[in-house]
Structure formats: C-alpha cells, structure tokens
C-alpha positions as CSV (number, residue, x, y, z in Angstrom):
1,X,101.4,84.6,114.2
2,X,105.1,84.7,115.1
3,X,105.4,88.3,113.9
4,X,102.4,89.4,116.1
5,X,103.7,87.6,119.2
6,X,107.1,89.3,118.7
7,X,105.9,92.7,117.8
8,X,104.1,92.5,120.9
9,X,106.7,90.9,123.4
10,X,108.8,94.0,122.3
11,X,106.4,96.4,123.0
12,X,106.1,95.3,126.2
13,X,109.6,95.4,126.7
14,X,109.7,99.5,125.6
15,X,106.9,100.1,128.1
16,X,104.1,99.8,125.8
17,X,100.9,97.8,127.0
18,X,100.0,95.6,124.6
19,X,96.6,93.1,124.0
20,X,97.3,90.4,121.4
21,X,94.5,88.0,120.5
22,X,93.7,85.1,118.5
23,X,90.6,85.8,115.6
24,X,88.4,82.8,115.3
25,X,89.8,79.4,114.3
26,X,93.7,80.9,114.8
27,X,96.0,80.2,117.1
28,X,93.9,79.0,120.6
29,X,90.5,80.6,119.4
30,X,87.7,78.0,118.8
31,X,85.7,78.2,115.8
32,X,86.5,77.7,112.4
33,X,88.3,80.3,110.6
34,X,86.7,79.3,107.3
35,X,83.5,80.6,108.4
36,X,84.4,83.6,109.6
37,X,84.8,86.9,107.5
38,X,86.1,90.5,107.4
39,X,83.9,91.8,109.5
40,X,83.8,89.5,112.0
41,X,87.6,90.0,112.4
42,X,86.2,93.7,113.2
43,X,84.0,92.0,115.2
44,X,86.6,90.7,117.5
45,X,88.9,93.3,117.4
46,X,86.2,95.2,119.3
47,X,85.2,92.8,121.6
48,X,88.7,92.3,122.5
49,X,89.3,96.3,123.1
50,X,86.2,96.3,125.3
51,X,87.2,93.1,127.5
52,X,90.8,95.4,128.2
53,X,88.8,98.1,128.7
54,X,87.2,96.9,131.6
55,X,90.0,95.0,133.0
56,X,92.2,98.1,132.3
57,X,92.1,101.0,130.3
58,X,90.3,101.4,126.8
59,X,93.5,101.3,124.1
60,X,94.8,104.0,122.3
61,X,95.5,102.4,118.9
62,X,94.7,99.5,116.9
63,X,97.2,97.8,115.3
64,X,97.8,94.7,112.5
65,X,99.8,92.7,110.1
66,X,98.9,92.1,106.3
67,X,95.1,91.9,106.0
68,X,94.6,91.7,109.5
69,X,95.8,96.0,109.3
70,X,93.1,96.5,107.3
71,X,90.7,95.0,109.8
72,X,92.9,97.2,112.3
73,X,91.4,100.6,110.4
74,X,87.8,99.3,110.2
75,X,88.0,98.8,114.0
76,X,89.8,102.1,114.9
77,X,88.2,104.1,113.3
78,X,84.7,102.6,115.1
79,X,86.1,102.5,118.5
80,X,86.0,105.9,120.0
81,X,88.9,105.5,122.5
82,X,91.3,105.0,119.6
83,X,93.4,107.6,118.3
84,X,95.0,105.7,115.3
85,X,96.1,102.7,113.8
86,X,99.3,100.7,113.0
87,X,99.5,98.7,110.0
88,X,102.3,96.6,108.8
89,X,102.5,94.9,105.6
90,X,99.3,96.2,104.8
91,X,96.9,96.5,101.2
92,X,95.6,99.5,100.5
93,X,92.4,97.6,100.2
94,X,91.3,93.8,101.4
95,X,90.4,93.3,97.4
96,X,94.3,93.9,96.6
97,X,94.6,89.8,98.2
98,X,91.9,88.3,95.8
99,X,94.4,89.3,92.8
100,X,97.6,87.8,94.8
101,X,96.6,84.9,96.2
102,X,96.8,81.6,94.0
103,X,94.3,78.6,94.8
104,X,91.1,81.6,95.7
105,X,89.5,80.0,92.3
106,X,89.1,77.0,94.4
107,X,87.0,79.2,97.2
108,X,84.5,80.5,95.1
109,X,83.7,77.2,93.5
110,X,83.5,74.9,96.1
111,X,82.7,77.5,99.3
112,X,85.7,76.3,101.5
113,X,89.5,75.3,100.4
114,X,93.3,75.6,101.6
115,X,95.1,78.7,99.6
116,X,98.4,79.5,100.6
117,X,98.9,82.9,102.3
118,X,102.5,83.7,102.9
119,X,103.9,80.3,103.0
120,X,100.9,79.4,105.2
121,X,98.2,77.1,104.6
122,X,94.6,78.0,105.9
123,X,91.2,77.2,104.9
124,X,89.0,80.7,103.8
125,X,85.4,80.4,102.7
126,X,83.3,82.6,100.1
127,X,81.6,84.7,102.5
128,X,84.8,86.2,103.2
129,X,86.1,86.8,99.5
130,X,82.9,88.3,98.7
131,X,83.4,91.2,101.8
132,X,87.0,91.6,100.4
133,X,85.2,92.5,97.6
134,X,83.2,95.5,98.9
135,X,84.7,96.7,102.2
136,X,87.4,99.8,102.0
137,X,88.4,100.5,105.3
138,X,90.7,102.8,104.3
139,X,88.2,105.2,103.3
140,X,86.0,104.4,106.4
141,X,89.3,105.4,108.7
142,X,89.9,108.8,106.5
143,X,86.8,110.0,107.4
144,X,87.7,110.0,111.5
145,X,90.7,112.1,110.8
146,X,92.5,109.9,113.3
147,X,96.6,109.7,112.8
148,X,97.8,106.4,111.0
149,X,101.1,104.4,111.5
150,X,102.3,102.5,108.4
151,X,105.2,100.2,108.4
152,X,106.2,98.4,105.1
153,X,108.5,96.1,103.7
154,X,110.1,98.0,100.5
155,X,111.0,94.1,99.2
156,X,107.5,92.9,100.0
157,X,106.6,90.2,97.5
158,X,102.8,89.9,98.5
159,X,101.2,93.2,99.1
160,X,104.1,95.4,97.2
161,X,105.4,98.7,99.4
162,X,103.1,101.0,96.7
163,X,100.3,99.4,98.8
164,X,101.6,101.4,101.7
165,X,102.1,104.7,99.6
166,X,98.5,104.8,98.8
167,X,97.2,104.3,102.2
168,X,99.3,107.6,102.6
169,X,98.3,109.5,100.2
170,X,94.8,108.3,100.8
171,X,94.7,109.6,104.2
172,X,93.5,113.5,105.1
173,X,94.9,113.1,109.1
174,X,98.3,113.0,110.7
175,X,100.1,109.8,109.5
176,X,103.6,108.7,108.6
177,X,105.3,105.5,106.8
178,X,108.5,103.9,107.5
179,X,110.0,101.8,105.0
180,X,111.2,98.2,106.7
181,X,114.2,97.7,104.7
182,X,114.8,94.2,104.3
183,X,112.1,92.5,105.6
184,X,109.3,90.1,104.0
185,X,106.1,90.4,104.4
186,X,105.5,88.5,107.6
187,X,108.5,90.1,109.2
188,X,110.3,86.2,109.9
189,X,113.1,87.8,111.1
190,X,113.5,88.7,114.8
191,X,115.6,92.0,114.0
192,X,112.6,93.4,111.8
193,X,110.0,92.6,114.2
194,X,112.3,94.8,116.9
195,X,112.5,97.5,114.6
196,X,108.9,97.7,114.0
197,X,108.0,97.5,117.6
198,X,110.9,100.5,118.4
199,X,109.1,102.5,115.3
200,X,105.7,101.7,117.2
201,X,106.5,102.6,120.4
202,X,107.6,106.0,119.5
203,X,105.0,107.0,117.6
204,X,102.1,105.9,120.6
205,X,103.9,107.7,122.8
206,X,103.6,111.0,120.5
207,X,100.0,110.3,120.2
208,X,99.9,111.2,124.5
C-alpha cells in the first residue's frame, strides 16, 4: 500500500528503523489473499517481527493502517518485545468494516468475491468475515497495559474519527490520538503520510 511504503520511507528518514511487509496475496507475497484471514494477518505480523529479530533487534512497536491496525494490536499485544502499537485509520473493532463495506453480501453467499475497499478492489473470502465477526483486539491489547499511538483522519469517510475516540477511551494504558486534519483514509497524500511518520517517530522515541 502506498501509504505504508511512505510512512515507512519517512521513518527511515527521522532515524527510525522500520520492517514493512507484504500479508499473503498483497503486494510481492504469494498466496491468495482470499484465503487468508484475521488471524493469519497476526500470523504474519509475528513471523515478520521474529525474522527482524534475528537479523537485528526484536521491534518496539507494531504499527498499521485501516484494518490492518487492528491486526497491529492483536500482534503487540502477543509479542513480548513490543511496547505499543500505532494505528492509523483504524476501527475500533474489525466488525465496524462488515457494516461499511458494500459488495460483503456477495462474500457470504458465494465464499469468495471482489468488494471495494477504499477505492481498491480485492477478493476476501468468508472465513475472514466470520473472524471479523468475533475477534476484538482492542480488548485483547487493553489487557497488556502497553501504550497505544492513534492517528486519525477527522474527515475519514470509511472508518469515521469516533472510531479512533473509542479505541481511546477503551484503553486503561498510556496512549494518545492525533487528529490528521485533512487527510482520507488511506492517507493518498504525500504531506499526510509525512505528518504521520513525524507524529510516529516522536512518540517511539518517548517509549526509550
């Protein structure tokens, strides 16, 4: 995801070490995303912290955009050498997307179809739907006490800024949220993504 890739490239640029991967059936991953599901974005997540852990140094936070943010605090808050998580754009819950995506209808009758996510066209399957359904990994995160960034478009049109509000008040540990005045929800713009990355940067280096 553009957004992702920029994020990143400015962290880098501020000093901050950054490991940005492709889930399953995205970008250069193999597989077919279709088949995959919440957890085994989790899944990866954690396989991709341990492979920089033994080429480097176990990371300090987790971080992601839209849903993948949610799979961000399911994976902090299960990998011990984390000390918080970074969201942007993020629901409250996974379940928030089944009420806000149009073509999911589709999904659940026929197991696999296109839906439109953001202006972007992927194929998701049932299995996943049915763990947006259950999973709440807000409340799993909570429980670790561990300190959570949230950065959120007031103007976003797909997972709306009180999204971002309840993950606040949800959470018992150190945490903040910084509004990202006019930006959309993937962050298209080059200035927003900078200004994420600046308001990332300075919070990881607080959590030394």
């Amino acid at each position: 995801m553009l957004a992702v890739a920029r994020v990143s490239r400015a962290l880098a640029e501020l000093g901050t070490a950054v490991l940005r991967f492709d889930a399953a059936g995205l970008g250069e991953s193999r597989g077919d995303f279709a088949a995959t599901g919440f957890n085994s974005w989790v899944d990866d997540a954690l396989r991709a912290a341990q492979a920089l852990a033994e080429a480097a140094r176990a990371p300090d936070a987790v971080a992601g955009l839209s849903l993948g943010g949610t799979a961000a605090l399911a994976a902090a808050a299960r990998l011990p050498s984390a000390r918080g998580a970074v969201l942007l754009n993020a629901p409250s819950r996974p379940s928030h997307l089944l009420g806000a995506l149009p073509g999911l209808e589709a999904v659940r009758r026929y197991g696999v179809a296109p839906v439109e996510v953001a202006g972007r066209r992927v194929r998701l399957g049932r299995p996943l739907l049915e763990e947006l359904e259950r999973e709440d990994p807000a409340a799993e995160f909570a429980a670790t006490g561990k300190a959570l960034l949230i950065l959120h478009a007031p103007e976003d049109d797909l997972v709306p800024f009180a999204q971002g509000e309840a993950l606040l008040r949800g959470h018992p540990g150190p945490k903040r949220l910084v509004c990202l005045e006019g930006a959309d929800h993937l962050l298209t713009r080059r200035a927003d993504a900078a200004a994420a990355a600046a308001s990332i940067a300075e919070w990881i280096a607080a959590l030394a």
